[in-house]
N, CA, C and O atoms as a DFTB+ gen file, in Angstrom:
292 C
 N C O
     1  1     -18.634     -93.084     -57.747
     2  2     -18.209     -91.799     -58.259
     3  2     -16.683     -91.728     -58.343
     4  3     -16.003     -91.032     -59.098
     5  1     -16.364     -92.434     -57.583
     6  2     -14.254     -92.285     -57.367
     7  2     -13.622     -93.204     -58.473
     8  3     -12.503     -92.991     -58.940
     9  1     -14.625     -94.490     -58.941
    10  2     -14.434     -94.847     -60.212
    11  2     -14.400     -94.190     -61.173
    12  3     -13.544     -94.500     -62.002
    13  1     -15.322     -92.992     -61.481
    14  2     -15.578     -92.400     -62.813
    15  2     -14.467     -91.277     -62.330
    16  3     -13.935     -90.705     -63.282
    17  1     -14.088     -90.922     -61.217
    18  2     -12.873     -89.902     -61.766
    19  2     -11.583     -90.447     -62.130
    20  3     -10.737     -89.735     -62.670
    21  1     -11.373     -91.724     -61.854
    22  2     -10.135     -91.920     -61.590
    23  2      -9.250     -91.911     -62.586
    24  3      -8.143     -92.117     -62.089
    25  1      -9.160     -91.747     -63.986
    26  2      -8.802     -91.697     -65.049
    27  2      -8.317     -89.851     -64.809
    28  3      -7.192     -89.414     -65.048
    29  1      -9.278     -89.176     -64.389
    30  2      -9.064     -87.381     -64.720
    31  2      -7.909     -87.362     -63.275
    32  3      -6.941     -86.636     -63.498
    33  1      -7.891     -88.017     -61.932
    34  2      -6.877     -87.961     -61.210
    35  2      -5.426     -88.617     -61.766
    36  3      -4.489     -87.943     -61.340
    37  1      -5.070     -89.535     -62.444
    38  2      -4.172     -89.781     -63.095
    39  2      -3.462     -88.830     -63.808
    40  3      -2.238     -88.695     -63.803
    41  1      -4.520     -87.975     -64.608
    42  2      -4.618     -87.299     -65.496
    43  2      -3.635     -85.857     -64.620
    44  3      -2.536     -85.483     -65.028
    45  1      -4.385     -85.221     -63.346
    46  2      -3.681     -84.574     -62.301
    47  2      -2.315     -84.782     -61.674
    48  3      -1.476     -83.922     -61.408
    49  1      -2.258     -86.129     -61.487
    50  2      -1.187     -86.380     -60.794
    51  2      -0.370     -86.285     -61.984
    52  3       0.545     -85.498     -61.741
    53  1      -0.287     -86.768     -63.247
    54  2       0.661     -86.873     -64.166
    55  2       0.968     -85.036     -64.220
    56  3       2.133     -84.665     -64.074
    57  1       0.061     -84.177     -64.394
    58  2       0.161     -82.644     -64.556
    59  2       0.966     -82.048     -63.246
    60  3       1.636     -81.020     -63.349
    61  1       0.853     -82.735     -62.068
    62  2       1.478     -82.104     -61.127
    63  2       3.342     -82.688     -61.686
    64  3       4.272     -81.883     -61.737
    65  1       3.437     -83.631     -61.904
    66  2       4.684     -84.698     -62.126
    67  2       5.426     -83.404     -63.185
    68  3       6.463     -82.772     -62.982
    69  1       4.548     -83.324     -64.236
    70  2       5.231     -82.037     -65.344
    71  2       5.390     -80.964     -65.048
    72  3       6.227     -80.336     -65.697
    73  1       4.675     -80.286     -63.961
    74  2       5.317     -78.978     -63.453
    75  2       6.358     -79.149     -62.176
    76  3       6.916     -78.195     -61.634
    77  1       6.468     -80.084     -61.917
    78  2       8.236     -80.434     -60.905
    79  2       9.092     -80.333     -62.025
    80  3       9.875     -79.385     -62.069
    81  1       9.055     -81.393     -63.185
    82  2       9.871     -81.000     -64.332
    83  2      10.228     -80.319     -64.818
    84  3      11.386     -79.953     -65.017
    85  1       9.032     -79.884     -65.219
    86  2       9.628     -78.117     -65.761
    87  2       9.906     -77.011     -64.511
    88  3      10.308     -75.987     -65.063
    89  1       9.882     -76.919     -63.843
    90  2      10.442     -76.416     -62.415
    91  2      11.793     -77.004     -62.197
    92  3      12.508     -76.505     -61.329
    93  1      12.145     -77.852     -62.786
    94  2      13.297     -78.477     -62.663
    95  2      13.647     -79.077     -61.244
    96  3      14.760     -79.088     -60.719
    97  1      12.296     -79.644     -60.660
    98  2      12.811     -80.445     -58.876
    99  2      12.589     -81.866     -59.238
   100  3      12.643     -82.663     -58.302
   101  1      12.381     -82.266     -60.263
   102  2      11.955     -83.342     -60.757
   103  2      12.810     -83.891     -61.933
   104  3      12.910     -83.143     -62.906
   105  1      13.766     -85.710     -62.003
   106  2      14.618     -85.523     -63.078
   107  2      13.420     -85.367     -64.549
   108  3      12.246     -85.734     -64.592
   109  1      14.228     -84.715     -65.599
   110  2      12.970     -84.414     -66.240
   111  2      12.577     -85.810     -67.578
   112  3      11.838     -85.790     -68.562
   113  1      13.465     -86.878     -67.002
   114  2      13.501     -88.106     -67.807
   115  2      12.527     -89.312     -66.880
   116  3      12.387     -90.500     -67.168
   117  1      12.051     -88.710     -65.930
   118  2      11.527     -89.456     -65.152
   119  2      10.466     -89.456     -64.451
   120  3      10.384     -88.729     -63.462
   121  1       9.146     -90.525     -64.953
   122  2       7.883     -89.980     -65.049
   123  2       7.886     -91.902     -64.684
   124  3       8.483     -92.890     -65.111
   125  1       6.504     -91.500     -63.337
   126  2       5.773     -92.866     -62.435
   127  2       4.772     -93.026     -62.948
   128  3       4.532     -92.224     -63.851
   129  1       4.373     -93.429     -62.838
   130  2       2.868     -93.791     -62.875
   131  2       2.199     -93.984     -61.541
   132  3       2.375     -94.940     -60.785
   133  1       1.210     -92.690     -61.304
   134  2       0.725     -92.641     -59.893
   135  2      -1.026     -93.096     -60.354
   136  3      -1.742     -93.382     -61.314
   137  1      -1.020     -92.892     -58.800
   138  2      -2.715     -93.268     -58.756
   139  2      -3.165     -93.518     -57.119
   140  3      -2.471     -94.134     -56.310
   141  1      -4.303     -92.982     -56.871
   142  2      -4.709     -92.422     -55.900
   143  2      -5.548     -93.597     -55.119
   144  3      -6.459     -93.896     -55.891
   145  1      -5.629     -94.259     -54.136
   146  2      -6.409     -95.242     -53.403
   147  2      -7.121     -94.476     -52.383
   148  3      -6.691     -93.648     -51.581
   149  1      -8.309     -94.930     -52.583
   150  2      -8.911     -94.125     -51.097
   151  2      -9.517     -95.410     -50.148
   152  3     -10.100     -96.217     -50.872
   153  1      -9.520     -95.594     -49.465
   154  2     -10.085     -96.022     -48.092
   155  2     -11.046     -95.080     -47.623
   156  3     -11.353     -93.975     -48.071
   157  1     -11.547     -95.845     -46.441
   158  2     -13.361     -96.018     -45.861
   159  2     -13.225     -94.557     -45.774
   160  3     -12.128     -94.036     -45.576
   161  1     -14.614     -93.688     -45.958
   162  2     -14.097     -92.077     -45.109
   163  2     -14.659     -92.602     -43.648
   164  3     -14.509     -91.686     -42.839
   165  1     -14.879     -93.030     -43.422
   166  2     -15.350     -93.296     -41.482
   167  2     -15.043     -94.293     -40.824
   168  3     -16.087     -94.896     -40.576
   169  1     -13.873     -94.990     -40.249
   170  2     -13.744     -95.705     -39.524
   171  2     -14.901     -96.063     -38.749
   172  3     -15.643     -95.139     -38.417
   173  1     -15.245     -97.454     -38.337
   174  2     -16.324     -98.116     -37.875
   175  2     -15.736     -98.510     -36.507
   176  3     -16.639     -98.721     -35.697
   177  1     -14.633     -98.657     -36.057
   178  2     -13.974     -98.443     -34.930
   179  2     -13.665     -97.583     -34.165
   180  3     -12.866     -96.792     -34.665
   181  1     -14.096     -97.253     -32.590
   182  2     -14.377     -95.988     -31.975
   183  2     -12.748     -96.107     -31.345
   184  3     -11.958     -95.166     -31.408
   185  1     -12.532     -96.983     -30.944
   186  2     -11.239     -97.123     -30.858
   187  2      -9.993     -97.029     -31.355
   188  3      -9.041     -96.759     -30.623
   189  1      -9.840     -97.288     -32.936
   190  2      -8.706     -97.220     -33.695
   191  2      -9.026     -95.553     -34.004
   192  3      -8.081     -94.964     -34.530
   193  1     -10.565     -94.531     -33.664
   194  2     -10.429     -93.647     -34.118
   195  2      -9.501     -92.808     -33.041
   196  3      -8.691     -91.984     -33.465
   197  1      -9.613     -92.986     -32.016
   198  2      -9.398     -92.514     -30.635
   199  2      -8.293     -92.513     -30.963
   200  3      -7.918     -91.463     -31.485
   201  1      -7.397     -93.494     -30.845
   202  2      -5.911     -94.078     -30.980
   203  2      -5.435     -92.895     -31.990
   204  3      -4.688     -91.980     -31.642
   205  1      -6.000     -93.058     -33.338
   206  2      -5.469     -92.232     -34.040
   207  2      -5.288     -90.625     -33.630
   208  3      -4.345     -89.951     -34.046
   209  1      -6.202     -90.178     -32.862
   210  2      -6.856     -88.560     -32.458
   211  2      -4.913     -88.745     -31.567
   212  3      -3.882     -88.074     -31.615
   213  1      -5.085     -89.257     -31.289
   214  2      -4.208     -89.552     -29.847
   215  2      -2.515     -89.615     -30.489
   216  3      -1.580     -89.110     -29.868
   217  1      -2.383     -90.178     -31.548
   218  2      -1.090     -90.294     -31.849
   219  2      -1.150     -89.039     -32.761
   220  3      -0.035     -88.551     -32.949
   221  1      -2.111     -88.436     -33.334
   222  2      -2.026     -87.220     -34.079
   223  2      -1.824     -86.023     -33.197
   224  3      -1.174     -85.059     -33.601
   225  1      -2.383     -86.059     -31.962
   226  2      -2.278     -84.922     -31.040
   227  2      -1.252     -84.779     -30.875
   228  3      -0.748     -83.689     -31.144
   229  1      -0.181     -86.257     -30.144
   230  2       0.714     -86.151     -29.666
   231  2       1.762     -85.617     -30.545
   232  3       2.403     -84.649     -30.134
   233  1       2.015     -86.097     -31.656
   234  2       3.186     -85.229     -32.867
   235  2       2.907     -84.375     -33.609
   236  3       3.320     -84.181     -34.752
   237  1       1.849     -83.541     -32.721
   238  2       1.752     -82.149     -33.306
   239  2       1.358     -81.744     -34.370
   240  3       1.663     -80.644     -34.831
   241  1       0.279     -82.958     -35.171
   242  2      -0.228     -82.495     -36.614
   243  2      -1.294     -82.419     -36.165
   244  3      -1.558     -82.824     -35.033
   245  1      -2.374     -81.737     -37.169
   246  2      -3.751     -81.027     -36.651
   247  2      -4.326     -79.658     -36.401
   248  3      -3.665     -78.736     -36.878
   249  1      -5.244     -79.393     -35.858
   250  2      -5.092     -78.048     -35.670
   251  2      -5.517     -78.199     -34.035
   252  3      -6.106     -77.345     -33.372
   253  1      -5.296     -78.830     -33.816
   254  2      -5.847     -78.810     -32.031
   255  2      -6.687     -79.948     -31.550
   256  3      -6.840     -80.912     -32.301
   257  1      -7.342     -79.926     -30.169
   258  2      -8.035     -81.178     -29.852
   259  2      -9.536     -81.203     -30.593
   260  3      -9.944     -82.203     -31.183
   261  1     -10.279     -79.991     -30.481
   262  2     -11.231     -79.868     -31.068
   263  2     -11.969     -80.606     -32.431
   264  3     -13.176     -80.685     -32.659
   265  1     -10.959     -81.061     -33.161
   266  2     -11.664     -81.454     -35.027
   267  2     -11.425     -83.265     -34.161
   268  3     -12.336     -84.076     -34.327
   269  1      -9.999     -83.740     -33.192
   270  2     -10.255     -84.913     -32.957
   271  2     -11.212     -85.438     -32.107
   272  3     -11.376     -86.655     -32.180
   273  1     -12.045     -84.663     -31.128
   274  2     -13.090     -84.764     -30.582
   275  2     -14.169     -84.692     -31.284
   276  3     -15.105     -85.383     -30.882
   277  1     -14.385     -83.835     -32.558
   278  2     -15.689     -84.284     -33.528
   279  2     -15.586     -85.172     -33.972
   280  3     -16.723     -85.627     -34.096
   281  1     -14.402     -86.291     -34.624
   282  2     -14.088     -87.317     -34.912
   283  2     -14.386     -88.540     -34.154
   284  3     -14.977     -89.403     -34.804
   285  1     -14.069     -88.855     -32.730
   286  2     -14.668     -89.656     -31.865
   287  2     -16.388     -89.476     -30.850
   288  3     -16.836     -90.178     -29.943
   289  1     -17.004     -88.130     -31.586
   290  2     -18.333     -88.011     -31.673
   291  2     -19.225     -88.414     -31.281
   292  3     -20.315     -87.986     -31.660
């Protein structure tokens, strides 16, 4: 399914790129070429998930311990 969108996300990211431009936060001569990679949604490692819960807690992104404890599950 992330195959068949990936053409209409290009498509997004290029639309977000034109309203920085025309907003003028963006030079307006200067246009990337983006594109979106996704990786596994579930780590298969209980450990690298932990680790992660753990370095996310610690610098304060998240909303609390709670969503990283459903995560290591």
């Amino acid at each position: 399914m992330r195959l068949a969108r990936d053409h209409k996300y290009q498509l997004l990211l290029r639309m977000v790129q034109r309203l920085h431009q025309a907003g003028q936060e963006w030079p307006a001569d200067e246009s990337l070429p983006a594109r979106l990679l996704w990786g596994a949604h579930t780590p298969s490692d209980r450990t690298t998930v932990l680790n992660d819960v753990v370095q996310g807690f610690e610098a304060g992104v998240g909303s609390g311990v709670w969503p990283g404890v459903l995560m290591v599950g």
